[in-house]
Backbone as a chain_set.jsonl record, in Angstrom:
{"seq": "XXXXXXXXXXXXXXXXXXXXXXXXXXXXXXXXXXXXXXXXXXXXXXXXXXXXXXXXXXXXXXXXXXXXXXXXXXXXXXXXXXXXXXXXXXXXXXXXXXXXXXXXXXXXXXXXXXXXXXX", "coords": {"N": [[184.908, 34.046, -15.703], [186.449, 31.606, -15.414], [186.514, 30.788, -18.098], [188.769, 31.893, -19.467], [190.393, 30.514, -19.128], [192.942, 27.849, -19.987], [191.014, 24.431, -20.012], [190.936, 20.953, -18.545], [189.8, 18.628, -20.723], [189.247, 15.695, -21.684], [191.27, 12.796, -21.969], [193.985, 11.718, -23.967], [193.829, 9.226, -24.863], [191.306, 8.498, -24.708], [190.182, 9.17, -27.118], [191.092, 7.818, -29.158], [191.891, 4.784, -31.595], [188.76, 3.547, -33.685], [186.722, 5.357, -33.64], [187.427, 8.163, -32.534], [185.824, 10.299, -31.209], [183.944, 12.276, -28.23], [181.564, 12.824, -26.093], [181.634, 16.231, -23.737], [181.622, 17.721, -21.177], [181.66, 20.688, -20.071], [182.001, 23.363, -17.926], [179.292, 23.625, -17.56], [178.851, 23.518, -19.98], [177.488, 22.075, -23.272], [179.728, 20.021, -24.74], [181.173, 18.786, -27.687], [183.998, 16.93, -28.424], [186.513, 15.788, -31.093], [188.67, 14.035, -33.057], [190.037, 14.955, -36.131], [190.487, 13.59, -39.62], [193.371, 14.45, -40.197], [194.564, 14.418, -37.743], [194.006, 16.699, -35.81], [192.602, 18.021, -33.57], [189.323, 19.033, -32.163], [186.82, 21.03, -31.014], [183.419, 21.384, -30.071], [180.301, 23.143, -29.958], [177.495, 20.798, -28.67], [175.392, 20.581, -30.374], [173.837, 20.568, -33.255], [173.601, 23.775, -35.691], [171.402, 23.442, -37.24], [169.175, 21.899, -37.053], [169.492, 21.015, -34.027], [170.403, 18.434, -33.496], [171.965, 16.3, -31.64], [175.108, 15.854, -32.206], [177.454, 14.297, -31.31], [176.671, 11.51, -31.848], [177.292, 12.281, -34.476], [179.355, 11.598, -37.744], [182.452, 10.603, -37.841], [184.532, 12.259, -40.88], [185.484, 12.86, -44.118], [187.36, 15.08, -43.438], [185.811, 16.168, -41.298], [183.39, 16.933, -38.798], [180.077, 15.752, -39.154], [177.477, 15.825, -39.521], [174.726, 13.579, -38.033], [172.051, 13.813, -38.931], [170.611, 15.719, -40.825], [173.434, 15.882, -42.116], [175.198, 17.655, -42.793], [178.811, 19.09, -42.873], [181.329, 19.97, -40.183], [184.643, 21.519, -39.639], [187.226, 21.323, -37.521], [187.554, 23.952, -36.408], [184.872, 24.441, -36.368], [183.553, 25.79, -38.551], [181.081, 25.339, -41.063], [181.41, 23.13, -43.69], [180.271, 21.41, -45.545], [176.756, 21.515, -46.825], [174.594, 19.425, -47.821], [171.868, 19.059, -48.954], [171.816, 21.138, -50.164], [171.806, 23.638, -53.428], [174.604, 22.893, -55.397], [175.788, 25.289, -55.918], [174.977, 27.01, -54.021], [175.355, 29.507, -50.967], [175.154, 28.953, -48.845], [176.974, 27.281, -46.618], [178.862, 28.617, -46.425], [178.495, 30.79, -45.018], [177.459, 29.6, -42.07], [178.803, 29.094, -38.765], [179.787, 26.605, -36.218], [180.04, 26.704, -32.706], [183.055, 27.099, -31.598], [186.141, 25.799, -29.892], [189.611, 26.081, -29.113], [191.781, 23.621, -29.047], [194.367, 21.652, -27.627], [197.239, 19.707, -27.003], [198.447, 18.572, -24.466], [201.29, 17.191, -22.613], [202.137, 15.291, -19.615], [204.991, 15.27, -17.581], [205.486, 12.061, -15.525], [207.615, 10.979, -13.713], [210.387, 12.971, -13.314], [213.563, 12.752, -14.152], [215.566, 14.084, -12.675], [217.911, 13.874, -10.209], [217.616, 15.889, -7.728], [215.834, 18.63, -6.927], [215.078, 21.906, -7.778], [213.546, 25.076, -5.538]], "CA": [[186.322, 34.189, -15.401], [187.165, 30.356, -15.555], [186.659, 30.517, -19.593], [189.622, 32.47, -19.886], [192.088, 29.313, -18.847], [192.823, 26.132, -20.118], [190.701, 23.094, -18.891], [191.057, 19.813, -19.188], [188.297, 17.921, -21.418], [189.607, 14.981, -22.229], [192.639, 12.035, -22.338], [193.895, 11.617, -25.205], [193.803, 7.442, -25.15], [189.752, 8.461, -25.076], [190.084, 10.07, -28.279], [191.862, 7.089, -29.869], [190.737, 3.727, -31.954], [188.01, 3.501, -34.589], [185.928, 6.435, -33.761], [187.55, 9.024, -31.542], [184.516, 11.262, -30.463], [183.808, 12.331, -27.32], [180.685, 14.0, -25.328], [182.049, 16.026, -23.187], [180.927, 19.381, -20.685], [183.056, 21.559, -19.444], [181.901, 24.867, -17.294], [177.989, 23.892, -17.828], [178.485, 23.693, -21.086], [177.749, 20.752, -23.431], [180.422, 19.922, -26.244], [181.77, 17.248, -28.079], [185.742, 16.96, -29.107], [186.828, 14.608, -31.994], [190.042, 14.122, -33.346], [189.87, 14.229, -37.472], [191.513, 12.347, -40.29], [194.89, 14.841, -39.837], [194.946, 14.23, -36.367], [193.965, 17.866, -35.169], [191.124, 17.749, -32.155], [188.26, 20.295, -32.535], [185.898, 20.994, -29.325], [182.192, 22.243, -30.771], [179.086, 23.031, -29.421], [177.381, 19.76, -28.975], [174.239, 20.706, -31.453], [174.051, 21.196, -34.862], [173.097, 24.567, -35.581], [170.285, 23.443, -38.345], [168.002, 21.051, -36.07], [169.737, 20.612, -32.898], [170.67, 17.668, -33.727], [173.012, 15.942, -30.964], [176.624, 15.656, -32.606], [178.156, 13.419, -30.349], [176.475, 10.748, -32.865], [177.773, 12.546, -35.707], [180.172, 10.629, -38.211], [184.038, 11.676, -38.749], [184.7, 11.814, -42.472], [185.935, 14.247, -45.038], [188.296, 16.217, -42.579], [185.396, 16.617, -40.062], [182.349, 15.918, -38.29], [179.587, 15.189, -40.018], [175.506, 15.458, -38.166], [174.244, 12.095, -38.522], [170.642, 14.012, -39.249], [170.89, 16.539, -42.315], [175.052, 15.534, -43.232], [176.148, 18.879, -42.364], [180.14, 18.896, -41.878], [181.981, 20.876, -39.61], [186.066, 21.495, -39.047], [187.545, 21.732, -36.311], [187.137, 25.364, -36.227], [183.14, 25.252, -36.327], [183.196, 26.394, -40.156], [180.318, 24.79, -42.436], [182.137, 22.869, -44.898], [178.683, 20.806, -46.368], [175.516, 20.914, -46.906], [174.604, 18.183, -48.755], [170.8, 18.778, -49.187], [171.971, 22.612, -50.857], [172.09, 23.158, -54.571], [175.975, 22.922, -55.798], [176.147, 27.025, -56.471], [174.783, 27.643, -52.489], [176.495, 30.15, -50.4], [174.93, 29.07, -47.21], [177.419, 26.806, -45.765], [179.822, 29.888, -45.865], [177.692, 31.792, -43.239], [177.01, 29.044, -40.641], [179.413, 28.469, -37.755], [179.077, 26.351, -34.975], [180.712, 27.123, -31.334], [184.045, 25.504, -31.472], [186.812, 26.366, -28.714], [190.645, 25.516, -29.809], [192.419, 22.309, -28.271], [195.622, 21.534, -27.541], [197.741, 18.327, -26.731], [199.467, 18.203, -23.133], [201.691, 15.429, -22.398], [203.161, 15.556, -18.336], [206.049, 14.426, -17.209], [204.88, 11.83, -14.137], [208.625, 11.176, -12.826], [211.436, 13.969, -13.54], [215.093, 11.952, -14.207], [216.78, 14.778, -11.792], [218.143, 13.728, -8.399], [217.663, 16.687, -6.78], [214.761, 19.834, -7.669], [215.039, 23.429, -6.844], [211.862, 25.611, -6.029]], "C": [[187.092, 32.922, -15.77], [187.28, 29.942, -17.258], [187.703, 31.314, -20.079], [190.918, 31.645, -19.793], [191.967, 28.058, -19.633], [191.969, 25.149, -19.192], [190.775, 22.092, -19.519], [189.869, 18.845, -20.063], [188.409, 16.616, -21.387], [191.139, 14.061, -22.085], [192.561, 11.594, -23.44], [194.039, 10.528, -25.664], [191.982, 7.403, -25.235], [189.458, 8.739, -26.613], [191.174, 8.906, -29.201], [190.835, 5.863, -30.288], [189.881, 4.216, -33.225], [187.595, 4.95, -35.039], [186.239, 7.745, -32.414], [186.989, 10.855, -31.23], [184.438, 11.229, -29.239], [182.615, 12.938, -26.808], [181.559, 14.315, -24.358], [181.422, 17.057, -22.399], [181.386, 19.755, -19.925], [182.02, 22.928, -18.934], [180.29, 25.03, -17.535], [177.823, 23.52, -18.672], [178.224, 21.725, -22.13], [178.313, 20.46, -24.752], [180.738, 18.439, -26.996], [183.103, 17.318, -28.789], [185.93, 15.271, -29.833], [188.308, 14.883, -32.358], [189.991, 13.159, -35.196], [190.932, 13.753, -37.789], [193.299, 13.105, -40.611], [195.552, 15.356, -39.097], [194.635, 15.276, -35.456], [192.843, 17.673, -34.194], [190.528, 18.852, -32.386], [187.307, 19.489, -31.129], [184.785, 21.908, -30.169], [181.34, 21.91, -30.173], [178.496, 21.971, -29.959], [175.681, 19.398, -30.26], [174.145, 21.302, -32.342], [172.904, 22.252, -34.363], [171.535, 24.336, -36.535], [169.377, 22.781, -37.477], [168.046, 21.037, -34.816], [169.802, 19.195, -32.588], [172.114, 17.248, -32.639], [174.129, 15.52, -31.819], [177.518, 14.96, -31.837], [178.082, 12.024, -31.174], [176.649, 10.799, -34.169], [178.643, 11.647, -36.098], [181.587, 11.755, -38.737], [184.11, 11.54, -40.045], [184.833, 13.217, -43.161], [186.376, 15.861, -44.645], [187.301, 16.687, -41.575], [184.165, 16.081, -39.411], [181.252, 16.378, -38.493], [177.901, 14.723, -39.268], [174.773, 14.427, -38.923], [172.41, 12.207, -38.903], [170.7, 14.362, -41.119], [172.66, 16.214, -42.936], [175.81, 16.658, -43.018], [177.442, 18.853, -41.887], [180.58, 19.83, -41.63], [183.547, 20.703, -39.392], [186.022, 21.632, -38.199], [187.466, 22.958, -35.422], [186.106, 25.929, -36.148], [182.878, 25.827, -37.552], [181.773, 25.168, -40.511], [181.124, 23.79, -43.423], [181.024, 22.347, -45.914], [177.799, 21.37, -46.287], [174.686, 20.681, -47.851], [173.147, 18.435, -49.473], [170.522, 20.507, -49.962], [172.123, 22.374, -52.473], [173.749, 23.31, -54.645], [176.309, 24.579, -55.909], [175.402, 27.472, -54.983], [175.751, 28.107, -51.882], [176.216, 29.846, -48.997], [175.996, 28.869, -46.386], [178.584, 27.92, -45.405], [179.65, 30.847, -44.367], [177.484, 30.942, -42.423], [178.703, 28.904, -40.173], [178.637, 28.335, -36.748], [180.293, 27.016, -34.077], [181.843, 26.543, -31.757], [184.744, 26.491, -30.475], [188.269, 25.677, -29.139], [190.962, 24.823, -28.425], [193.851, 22.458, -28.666], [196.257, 20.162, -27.066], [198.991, 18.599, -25.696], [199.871, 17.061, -22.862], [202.505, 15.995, -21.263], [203.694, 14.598, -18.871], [205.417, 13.545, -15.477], [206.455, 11.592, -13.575], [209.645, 12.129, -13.772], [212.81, 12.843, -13.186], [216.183, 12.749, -13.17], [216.794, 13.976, -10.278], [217.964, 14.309, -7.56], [216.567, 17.955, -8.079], [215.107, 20.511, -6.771], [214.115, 24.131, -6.838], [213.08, 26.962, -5.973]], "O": [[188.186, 32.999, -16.33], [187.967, 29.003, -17.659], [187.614, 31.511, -21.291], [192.054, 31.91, -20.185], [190.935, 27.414, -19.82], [192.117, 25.037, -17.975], [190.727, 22.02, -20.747], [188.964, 18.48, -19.313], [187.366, 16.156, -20.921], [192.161, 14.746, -22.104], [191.559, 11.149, -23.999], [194.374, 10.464, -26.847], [191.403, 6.442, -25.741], [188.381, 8.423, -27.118], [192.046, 9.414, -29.906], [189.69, 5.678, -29.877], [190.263, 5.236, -33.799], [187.836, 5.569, -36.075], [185.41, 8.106, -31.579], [187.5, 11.969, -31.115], [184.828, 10.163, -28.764], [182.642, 14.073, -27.286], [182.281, 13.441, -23.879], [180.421, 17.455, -22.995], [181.595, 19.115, -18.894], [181.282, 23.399, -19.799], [179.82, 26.157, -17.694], [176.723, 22.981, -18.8], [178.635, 20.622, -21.77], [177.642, 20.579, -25.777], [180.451, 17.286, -26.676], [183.103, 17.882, -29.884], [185.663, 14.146, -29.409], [188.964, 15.845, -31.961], [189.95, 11.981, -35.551], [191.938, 13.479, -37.134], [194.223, 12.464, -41.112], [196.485, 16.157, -39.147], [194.888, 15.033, -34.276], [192.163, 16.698, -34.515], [191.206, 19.767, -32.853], [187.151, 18.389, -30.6], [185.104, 22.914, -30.802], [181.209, 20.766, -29.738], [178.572, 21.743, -31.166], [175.194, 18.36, -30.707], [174.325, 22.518, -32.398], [171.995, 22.176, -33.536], [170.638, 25.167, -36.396], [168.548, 23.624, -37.138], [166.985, 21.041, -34.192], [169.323, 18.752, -31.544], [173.186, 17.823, -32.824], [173.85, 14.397, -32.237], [178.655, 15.417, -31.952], [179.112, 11.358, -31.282], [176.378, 9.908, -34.974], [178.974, 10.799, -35.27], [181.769, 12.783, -39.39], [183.653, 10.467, -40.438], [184.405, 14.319, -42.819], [186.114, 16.998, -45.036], [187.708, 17.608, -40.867], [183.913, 14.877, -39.464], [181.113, 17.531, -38.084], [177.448, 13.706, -38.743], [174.352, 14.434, -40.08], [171.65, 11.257, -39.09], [170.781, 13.671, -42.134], [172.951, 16.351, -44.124], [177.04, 16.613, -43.062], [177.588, 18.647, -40.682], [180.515, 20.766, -42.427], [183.817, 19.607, -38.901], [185.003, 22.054, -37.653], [187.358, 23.034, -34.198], [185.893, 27.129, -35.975], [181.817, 26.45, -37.607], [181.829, 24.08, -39.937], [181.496, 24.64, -44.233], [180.925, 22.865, -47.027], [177.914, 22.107, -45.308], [174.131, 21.494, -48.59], [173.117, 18.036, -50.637], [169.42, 20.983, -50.235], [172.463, 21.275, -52.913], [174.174, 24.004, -53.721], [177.516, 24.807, -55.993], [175.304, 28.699, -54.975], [176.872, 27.603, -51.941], [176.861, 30.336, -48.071], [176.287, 29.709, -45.534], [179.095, 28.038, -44.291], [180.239, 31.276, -43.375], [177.121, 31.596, -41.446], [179.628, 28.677, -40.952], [177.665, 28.942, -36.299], [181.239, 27.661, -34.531], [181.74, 25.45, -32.313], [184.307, 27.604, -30.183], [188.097, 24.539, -29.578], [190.664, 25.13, -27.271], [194.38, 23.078, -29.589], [195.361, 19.423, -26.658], [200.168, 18.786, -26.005], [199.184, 16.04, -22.818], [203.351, 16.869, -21.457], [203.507, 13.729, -19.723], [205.026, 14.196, -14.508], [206.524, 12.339, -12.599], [209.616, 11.94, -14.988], [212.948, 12.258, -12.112], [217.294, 12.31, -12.872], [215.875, 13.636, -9.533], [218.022, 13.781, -6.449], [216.546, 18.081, -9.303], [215.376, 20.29, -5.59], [213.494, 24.18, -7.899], [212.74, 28.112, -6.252]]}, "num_chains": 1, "name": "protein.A"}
């Protein structure tokens, strides 16, 4: 029932700097949210689908993230985009996705400028 709402994963000053990766686990689960090179945040199951390879140590680069085992990159969306150790005319990386879950960017308000609120 609770995977049907927004939750929070993340601040988004964690997700800033050099290398903004995150482990993170939300509802049991165990993911990892990055924020690639045109700024969008992607939330993906935290193991590559080819080894099980923890992705949390993956590398950002070439619009995504990148399993620091086999090279395999993923978008934000959990698509395939690589794999590096395929011949050039391979259709694999078309058929793999990983888990991913879409993100979003909330910014509160902590004081309201009104003098007076109405419920």
């Amino acid at each position: 029932m609770l995977r049907r709402y927004w939750q929070p994963a993340a601040l988004v000053d964690e997700l800033s700097g050099n290398r903004p990766l995150k482990a993170v686990r939300l509802l049991g689960e165990e993911l990892v949210m990055f924020r690639d090179d045109k700024g969008r945040y992607g939330l993906l199951g935290r193991s590559c689908p080819h080894r099980g390879t923890d992705l949390a140590y993956g590398r950002l680069e070439d619009g995504g993230l990148r399993c620091a085992f086999h090279g395999w990159l993923f978008d934000i969306k959990g698509q395939c985009l690589q794999t590096p150790a395929e011949p050039a005319d391979s259709n694999l990386c078309r058929n793999i996705r990983q888990k991913a879950y879409p993100v979003i960017e909330l910014r509160l308000l902590h004081r309201p400028k009104f003098t007076h609120l109405c419920f």
